[in-house]
N, C-alpha and C positions, 0 to 999 in steps of 0.2 A: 562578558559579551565577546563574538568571534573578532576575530581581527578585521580591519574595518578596510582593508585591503584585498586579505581572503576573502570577503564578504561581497565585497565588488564585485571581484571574478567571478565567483558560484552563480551572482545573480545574472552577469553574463553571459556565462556558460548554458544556464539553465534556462536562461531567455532562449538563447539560440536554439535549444534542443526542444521547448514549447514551437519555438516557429518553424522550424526543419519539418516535424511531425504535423502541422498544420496544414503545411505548404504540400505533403507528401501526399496529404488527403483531401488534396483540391477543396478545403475549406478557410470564407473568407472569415476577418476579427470578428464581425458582425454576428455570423452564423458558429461560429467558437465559442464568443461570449454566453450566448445565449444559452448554449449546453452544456456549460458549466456554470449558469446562473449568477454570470458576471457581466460587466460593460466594456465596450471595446475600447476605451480611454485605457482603461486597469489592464485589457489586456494587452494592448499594446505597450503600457509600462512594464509590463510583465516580458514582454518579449526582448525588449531593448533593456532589459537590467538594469531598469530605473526604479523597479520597483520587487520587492520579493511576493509568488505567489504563496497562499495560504496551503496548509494541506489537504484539507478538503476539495480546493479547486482543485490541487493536482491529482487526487484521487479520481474526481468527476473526468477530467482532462484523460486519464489516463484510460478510463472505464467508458467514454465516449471514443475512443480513437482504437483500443483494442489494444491497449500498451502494456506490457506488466509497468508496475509502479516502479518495480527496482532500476527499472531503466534509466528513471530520474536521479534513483541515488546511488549511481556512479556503479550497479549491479548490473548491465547489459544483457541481453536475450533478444535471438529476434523473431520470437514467435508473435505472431499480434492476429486478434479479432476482433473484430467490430462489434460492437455492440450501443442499445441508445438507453437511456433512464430518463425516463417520463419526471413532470415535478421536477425539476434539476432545481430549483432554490429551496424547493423543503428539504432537502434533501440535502444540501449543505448549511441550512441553517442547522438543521437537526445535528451535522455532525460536526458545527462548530460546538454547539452546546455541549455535545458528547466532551469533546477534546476539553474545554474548559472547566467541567466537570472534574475530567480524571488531575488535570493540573492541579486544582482547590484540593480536588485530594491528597494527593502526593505533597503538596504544601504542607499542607496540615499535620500529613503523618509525618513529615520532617520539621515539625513545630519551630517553620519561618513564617514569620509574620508578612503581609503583603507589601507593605511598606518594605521592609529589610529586604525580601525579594524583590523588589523592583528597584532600591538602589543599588543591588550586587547589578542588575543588568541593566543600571542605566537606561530605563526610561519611567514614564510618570508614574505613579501608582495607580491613577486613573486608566489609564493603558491598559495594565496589568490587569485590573479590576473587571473590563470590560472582556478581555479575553478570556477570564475566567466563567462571565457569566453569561460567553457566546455570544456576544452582540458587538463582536468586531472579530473581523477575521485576524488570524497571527499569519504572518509572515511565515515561511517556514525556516527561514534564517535565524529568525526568532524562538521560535518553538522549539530547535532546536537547541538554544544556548539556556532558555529555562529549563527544557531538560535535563540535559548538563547540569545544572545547577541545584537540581532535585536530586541528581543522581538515578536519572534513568535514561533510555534510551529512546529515540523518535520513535523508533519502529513499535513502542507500547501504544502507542497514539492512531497507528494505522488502523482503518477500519476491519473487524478481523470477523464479523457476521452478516453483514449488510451485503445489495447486489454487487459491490468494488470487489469486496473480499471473494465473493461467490467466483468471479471473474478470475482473480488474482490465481486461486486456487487451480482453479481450470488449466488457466499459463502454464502454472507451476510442473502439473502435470501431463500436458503435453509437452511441458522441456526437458522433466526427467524422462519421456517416452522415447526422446527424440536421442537421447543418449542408451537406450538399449539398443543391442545387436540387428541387423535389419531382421534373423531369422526369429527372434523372440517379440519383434516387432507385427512379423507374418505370424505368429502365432498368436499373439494377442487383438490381430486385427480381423480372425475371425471368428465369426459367431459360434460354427459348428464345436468351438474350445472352451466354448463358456462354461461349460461342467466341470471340466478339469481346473478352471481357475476359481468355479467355488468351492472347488474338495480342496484346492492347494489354500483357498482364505480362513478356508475348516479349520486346516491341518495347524499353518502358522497360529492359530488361536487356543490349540491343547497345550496343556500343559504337559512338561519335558515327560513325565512316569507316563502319562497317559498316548503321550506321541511313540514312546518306546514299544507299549503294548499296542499298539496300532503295527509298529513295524516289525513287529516280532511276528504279528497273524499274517500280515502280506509274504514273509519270507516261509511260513510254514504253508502255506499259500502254493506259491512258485519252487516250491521244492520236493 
């Protein structure tokens, strides 16, 4: 299990940076909870680091507010768009179930028994049991130390097809966009170029013999 001190902190930290972004987007506990398919008790303990959010919430959290996720985990970026996801509790029950899922499995293929993993991280087996089969949310403090303890990483657990991920991806690329040159930025921002970036997606997709005899007929070509 993390250090029970470290653990304090993250959940404070991570309170504050729930409620910073909340506060940021003129939205009350009330109307948060409810878009992430949660109650404003939880998320109020969520905010004051009394209690740890699950990762699904902060996926929803993050995909309602127009956050990337890495923001959360200590990766910064400050690109953000808004966006809303209808059903916000199917939607995290489905991907507690996901998450619990993939832990049974990972168990399994590390042939620890439920029992022996949930005395390595010190709490009941019933806990365990129930996160496993999605019918309680994990902490992400938590999910993170069973992973650990599988020997794998949070970020397996991230949603990587669903509308989060769809979102996340987005981010991504307009933050590697935002780090090219402004003049390959003016070049990629208009349309009349779009031809030239599908012969250059061509191109990068031939293979090395066949990209040579491409650039062998263009220089006999221009010569």
């Amino acid at each position: 299990m993390t250090n029970q001190r470290d653990d304090m902190l993250r959940s404070k930290m991570l309170g504050a940076m729930l409620r910073l972004k909340r506060k940021e987007k003129g939205k009350s506990l009330k109307e948060t909870a409810a878009l992430i398919g949660s109650t404003t008790g939880k998320l109020s303990a969520y905010e004051r680091g009394k209690k740890n959010i699950s990762l699904p919430e902060l996926e929803l959290f993050a995909y309602q507010f127009g956050i990337p996720l890495k923001y959360f985990l200590r990766l910064d970026t400050q690109t953000e768009v808004r966006r809303s996801i209808p059903e916000a509790d199917l939607l995290l029950s489905l991907r507690q179930k996901m998450i619990g899922a993939q832990l049974r499995s990972h168990r399994t293929e590390a042939d620890i028994s439920l029992r022996k993993l949930a005395k390595t991280l010190h709490i009941p087996p019933s806990r365990l049991s129930a996160y496993e089969r999605g019918t309680r949310a994990i902490p992400i403090n938590e999910l993170e130390a069973i992973a650990a303890a599988l020997d794998h990483e949070i970020e397996e657990y991230i949603d990587h097809d669903g509308p989060v991920a769809e979102l996340q991806q987005q981010l991504q690329a307009i933050e590697m966009l935002s780090k090219l040159s402004p003049e390959l930025r003016d070049f990629l921002s208009k349309p009349v170029n779009e031809p030239y970036l599908r012969i250059a997606k061509q191109l990068s997709e031939l293979q090395v013999e066949k990209l040579r005899t491409v650039a062998e007929g263009l220089l006999e070509i221009t010569l």
